[in-house]
C-alpha positions in Angstrom: 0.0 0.0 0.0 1.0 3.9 -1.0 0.9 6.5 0.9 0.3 10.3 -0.9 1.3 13.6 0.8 0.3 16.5 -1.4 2.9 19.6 -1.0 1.6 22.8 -2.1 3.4 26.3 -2.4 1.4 28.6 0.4 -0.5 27.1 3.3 -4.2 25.8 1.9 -5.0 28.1 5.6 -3.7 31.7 5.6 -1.2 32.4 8.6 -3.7 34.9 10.0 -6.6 32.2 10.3 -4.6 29.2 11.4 -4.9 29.9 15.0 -8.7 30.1 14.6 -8.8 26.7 11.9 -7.2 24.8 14.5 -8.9 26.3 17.7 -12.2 25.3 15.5 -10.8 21.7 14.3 -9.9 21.3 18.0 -13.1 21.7 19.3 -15.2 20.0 16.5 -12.9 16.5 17.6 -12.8 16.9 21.2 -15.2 14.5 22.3 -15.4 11.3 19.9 -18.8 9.9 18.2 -20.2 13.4 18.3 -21.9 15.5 15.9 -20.1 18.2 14.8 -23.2 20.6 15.9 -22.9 18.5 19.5 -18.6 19.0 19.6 -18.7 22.3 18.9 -21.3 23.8 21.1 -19.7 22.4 24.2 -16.3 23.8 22.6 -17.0 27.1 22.5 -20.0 27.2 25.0 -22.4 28.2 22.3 -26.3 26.8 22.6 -27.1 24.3 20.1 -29.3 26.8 18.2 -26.0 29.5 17.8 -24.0 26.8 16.6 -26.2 25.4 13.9 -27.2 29.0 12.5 -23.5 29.1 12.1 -22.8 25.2 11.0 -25.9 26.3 8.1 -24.5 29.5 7.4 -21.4 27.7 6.2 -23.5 25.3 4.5 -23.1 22.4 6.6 -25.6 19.8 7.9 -25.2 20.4 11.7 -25.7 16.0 12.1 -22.6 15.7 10.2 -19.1 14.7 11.9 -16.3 16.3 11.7 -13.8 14.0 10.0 -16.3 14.2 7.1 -15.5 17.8 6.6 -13.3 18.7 3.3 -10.6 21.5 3.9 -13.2 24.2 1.8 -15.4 23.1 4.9 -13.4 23.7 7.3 -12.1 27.4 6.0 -15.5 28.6 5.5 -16.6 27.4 9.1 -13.5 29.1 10.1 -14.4 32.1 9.0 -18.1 32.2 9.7 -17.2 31.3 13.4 -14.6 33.6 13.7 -15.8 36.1 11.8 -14.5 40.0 12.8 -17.5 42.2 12.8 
């Protein structure tokens, strides 16, 4: 069996939002066999109605898990959690 690492030339997360991504991806696999609405509102303290406005915004199903996520996911939750208003 092969294994495949893909290299690119910048960061797939921008240096300014990598502390966020990870603080997110953190919280979204802290507690295993959870949803991803279910990991991240005891993450961040949030009530399950906050964090699925913002799971929908970003055009995720809030009964998804987190390890199904794809990277586009994952930024665009980044940035609707963390967004700077």
């Amino acid at each position: 069996m092969f294994c495949r690492i893909d290299l690119f030339d910048k960061p797939l997360i921008s240096e300014e939002e990598q502390d966020d991504f990870f603080q997110l991806a953190k919280g979204a696999f802290r507690q295993k066999r959870k949803t991803i609405r279910n990991g991240l509102s005891s993450a961040f303290s949030l009530d399950s109605g906050e964090t699925v406005k913002r799971l929908q915004e970003a055009g995720i199903d809030p009964n998804r898990r987190a390890e199904t996520l794809s990277i586009d996911e994952w930024k665009c939750l980044t940035s609707v959690f963390f967004r700077k208003e």
